[in-house]
C-alpha positions in Angstrom: -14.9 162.1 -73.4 -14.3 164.0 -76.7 -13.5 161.1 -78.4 -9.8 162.9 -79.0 -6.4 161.2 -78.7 -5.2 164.1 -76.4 -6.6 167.9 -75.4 -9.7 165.8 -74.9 -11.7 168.1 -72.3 -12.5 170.3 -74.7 -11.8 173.1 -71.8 -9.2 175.5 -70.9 -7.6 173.0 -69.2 -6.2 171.6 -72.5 -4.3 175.0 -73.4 -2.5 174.6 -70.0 -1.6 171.3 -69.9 -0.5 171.2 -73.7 1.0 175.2 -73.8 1.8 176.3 -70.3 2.9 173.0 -69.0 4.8 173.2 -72.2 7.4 175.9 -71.1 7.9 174.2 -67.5 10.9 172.8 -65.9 9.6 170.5 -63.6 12.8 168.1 -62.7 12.3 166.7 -59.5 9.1 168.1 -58.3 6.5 165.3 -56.8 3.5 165.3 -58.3 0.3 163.3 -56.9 -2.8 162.4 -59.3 -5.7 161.6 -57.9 -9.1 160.6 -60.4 -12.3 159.2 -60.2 -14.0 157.3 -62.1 -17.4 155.2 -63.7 -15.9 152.0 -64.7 -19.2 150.4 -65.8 -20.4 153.6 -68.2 -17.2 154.2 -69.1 -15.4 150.7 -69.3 -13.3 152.4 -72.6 -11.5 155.2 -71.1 -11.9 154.4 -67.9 -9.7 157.2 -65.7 -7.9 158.1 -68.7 -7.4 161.6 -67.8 -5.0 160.0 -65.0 -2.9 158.5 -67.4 -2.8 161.8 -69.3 -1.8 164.0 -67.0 0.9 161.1 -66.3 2.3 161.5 -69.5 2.7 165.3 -69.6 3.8 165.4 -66.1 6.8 162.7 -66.6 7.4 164.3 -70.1 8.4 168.1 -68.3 10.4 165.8 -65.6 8.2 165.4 -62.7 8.5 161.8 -60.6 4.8 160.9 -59.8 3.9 159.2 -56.4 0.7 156.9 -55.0 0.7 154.4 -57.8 -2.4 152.4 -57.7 -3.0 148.2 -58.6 -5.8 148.1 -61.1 -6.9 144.8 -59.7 -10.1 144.1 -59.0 -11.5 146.9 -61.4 -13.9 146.1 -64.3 -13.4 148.0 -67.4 -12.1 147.4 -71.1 -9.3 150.0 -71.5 -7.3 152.8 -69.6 -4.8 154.6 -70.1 -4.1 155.5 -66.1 
């Protein structure tokens, strides 16, 4: 965690998802996100990159499938 509100990896993953990903038309396509996480060492931010990747996905028009209950999980905040 980079402690940033978004391009948080700190990796060249950020200048896809935030400048190729960008340019994409992606209306209709399914899209899957799978993450793992540590809920107890990381009770703050807890899978957050899932909920990121939601966000940019849903933004370029993508319909995201395999939502999953957070019941049952111990940690503070998430964004997934």
């Amino acid at each position: 965690h980079t402690r940033s509100e978004e391009e948080r990896s700190g990796t060249s993953w950020d200048e896809w998802l935030y400048s190729n990903l960008e340019n994409m038309d992606l209306s209709g396509k399914k899209v899957a996100i799978f993450g793992v996480g540590d809920q107890a060492s990381y009770a703050d931010n807890f899978c957050d990159a899932a909920g990121e990747l939601y966000d940019c996905f849903t933004a370029k028009g993508a319909k995201v499938y395999g939502m999953t209950s957070t019941d049952g999980y111990d940690h503070s905040e998430s964004k997934a």
